[in-house]
Backbone as JSON, one array per atom type, in Angstrom:
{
  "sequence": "XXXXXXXXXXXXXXXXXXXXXXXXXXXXXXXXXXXXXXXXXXXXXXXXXXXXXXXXXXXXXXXXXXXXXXXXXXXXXXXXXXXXXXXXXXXXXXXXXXXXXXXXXXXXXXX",
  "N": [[-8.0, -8.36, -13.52], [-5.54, -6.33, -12.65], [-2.81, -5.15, -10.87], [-1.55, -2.29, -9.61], [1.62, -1.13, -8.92], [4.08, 0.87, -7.5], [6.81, 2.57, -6.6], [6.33, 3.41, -3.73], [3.72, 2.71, -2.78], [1.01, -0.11, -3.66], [-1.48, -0.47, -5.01], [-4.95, -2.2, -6.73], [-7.07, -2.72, -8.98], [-9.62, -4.23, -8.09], [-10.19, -4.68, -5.7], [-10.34, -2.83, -2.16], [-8.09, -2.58, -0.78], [-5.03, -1.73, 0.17], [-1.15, -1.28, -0.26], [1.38, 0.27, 1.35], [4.58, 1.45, 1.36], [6.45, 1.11, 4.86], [6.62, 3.37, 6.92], [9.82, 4.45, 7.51], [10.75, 1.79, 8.31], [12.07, 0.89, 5.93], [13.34, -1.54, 3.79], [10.38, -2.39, 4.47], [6.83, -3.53, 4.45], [3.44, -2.68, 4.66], [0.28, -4.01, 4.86], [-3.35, -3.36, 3.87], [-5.03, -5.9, 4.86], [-3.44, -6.82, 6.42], [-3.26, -5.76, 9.04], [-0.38, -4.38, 11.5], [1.51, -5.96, 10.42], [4.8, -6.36, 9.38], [6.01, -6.67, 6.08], [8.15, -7.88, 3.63], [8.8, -6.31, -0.21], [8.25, -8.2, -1.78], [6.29, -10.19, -0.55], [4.78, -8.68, 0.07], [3.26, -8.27, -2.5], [2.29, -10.78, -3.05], [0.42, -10.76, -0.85], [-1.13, -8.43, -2.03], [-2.36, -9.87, -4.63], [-3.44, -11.57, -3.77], [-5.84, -10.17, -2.48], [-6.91, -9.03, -4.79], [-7.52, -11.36, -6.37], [-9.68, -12.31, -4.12], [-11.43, -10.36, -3.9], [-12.4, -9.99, -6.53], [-13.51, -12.5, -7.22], [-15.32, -15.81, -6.73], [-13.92, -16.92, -4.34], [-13.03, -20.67, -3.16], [-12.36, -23.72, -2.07], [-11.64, -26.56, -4.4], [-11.97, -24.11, -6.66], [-10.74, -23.4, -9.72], [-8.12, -21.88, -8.97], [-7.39, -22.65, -6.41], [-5.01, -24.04, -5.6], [-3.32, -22.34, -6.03], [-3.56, -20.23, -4.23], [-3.75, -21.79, -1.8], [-1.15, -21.77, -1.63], [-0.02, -19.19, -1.36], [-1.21, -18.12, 0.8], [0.12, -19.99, 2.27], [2.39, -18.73, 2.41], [2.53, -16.31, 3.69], [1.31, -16.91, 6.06], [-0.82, -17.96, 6.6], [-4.18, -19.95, 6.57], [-5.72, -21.05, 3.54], [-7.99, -20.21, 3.16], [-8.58, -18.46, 5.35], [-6.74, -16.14, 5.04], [-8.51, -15.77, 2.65], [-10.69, -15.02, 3.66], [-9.87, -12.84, 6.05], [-8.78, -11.22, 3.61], [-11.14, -10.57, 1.99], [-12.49, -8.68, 3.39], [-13.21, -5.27, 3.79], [-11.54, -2.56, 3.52], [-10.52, -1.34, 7.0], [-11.17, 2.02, 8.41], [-9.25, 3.11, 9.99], [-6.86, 2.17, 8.5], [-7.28, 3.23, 5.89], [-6.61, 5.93, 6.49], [-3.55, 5.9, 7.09], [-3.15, 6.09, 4.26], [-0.88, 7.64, 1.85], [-1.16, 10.43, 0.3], [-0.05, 10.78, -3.59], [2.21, 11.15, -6.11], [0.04, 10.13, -9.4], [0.21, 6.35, -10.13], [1.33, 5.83, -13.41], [0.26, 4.13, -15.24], [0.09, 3.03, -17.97], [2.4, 2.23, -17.86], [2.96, 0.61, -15.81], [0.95, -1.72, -16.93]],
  "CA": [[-7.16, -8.22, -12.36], [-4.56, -5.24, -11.93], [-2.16, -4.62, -8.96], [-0.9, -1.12, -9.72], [2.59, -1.11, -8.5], [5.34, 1.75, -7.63], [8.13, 2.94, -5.48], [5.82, 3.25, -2.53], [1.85, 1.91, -2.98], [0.65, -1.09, -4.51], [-3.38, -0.85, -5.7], [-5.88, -3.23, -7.28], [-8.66, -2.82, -9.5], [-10.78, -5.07, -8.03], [-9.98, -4.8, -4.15], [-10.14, -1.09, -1.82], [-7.02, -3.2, -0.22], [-3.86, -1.04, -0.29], [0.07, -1.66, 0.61], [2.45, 1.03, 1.49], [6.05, 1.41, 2.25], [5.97, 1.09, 5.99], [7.56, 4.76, 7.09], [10.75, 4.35, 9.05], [11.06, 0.87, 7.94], [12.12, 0.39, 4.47], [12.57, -1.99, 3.02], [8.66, -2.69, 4.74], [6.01, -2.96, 3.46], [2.45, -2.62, 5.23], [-0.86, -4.23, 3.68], [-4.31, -2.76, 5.23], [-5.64, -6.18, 5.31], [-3.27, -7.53, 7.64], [-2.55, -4.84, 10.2], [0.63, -4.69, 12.42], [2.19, -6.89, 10.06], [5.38, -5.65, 7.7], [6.55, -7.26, 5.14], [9.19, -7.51, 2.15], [8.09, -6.17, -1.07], [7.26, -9.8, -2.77], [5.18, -11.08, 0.45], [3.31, -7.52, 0.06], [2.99, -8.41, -3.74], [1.62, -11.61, -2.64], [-0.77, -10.51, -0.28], [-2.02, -7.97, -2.74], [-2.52, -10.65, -5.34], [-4.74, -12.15, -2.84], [-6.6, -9.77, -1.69], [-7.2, -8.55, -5.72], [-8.52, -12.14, -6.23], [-10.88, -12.41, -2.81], [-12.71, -9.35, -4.37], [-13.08, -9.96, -7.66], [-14.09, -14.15, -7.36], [-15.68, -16.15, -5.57], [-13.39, -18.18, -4.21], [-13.45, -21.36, -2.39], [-11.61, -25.27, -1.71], [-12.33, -26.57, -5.53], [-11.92, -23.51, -7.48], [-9.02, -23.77, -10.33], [-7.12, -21.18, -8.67], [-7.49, -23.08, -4.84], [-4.29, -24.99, -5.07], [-2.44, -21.3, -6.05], [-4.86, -19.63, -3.06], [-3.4, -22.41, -0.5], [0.32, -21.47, -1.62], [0.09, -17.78, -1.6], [-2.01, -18.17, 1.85], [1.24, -19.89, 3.51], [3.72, -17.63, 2.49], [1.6, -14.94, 4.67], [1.0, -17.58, 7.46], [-2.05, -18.36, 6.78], [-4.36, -20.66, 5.6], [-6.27, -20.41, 2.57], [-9.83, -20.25, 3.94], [-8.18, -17.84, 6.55], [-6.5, -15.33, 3.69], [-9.41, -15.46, 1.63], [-11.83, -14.51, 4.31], [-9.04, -11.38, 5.78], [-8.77, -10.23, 2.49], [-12.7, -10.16, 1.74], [-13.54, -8.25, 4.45], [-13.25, -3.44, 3.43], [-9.94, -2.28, 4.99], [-11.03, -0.05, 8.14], [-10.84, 3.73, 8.21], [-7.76, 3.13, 10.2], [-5.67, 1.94, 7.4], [-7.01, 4.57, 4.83], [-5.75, 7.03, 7.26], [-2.46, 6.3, 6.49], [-2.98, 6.37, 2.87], [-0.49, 8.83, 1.94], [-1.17, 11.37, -1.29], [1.14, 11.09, -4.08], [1.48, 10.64, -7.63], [-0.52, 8.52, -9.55], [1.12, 5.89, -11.29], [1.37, 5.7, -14.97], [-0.95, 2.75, -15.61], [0.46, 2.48, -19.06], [3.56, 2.03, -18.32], [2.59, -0.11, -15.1], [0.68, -2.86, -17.52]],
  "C": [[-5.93, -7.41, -12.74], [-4.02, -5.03, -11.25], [-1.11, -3.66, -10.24], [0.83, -1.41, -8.67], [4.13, -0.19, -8.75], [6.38, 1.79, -6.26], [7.61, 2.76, -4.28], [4.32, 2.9, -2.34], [2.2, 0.8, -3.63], [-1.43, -0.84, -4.18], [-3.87, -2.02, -6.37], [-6.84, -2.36, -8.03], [-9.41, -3.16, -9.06], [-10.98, -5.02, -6.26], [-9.55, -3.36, -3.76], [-8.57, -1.06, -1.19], [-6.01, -2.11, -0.96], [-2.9, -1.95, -0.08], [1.04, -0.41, 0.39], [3.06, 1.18, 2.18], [5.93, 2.09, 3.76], [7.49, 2.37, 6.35], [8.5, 3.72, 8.51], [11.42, 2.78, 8.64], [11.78, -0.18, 6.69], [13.34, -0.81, 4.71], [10.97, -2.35, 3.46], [7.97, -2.16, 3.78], [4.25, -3.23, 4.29], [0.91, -2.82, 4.12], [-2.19, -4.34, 4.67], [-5.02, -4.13, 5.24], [-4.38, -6.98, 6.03], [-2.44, -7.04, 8.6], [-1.6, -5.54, 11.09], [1.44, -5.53, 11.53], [3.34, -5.64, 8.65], [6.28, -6.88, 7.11], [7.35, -7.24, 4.06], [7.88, -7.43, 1.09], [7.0, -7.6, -1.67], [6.6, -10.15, -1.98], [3.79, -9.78, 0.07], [2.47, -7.73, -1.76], [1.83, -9.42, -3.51], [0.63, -11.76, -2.22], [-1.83, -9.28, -1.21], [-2.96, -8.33, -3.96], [-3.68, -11.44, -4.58], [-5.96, -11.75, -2.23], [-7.34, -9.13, -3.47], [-8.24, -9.7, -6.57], [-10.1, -12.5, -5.41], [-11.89, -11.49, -3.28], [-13.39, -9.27, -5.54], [-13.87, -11.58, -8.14], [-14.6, -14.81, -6.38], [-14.69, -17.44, -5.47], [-13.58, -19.17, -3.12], [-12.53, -22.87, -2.65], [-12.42, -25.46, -3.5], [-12.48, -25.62, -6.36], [-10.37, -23.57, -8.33], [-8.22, -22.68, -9.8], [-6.82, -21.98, -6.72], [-5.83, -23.25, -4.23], [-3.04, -23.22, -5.11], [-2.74, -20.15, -4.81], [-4.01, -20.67, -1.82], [-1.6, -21.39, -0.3], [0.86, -19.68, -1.1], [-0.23, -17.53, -0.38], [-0.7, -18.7, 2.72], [2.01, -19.12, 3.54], [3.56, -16.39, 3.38], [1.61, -15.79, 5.87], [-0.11, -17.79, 7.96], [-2.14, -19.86, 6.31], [-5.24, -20.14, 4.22], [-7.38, -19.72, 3.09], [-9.12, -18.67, 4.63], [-7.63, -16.25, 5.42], [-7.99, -14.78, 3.08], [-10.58, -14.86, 2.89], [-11.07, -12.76, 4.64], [-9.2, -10.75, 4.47], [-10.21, -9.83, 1.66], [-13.15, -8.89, 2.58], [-12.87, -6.25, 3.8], [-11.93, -3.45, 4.24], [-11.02, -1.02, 5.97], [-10.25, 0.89, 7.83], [-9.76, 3.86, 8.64], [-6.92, 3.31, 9.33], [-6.1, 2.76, 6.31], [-6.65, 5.74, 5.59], [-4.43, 7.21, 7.02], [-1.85, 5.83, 5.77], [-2.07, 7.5, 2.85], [-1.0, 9.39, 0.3], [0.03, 11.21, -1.83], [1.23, 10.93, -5.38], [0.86, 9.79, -7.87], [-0.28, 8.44, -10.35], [0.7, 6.06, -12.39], [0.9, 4.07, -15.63], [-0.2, 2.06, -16.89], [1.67, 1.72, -19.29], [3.55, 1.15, -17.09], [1.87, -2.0, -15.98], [1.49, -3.36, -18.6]]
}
């Protein structure tokens, strides 16, 4: 697990899930699995942490990460179950639309 993280994106390794600085809005922060919604950096951290898990595990009620999966799930306004299913599901073509181009981070200096 990876979440790439700079000035304006946040990536995953494991999830197609983006988040980028919501134009016009800054501090926002926009994450393609939970359209219309902006958020401060750490909630977008949050939700990318969640959505980097949902793709790479199977998760579920009873897995040792559940009770960190419920917590991470309210801070968004969810529930877990509810999180973990959103963040399973491909982001739509919508939200890679406005992917923007731009450098790409420095991994090395990112981990």
């Amino acid at each position: 697990m990876t979440l790439t993280i700079n000035d304006t994106t946040m990536t995953s390794d494991q999830s197609a899930h983006t988040a980028r600085q919501a134009p016009g809005r800054q501090p926002g922060w926009e994450v393609s699995w939970l359209p219309g919604q902006t958020l401060d950096r750490n909630t977008a951290i949050t939700a990318m942490t969640l959505a980097d898990l949902a793709a790479g595990e199977d998760l579920h009620q009873g897995h040792r990460l559940w009770p960190h999966i419920q917590g991470w799930a309210t801070e968004l306004g969810l529930t877990g179950p509810e999180a973990v299913a959103a963040a399973s599901q491909p982001p739509s073509d919508i939200n890679r639309e406005h992917e923007r181009p731009g450098r790409q981070p420095d991994r090395e200096a990112a981990g």
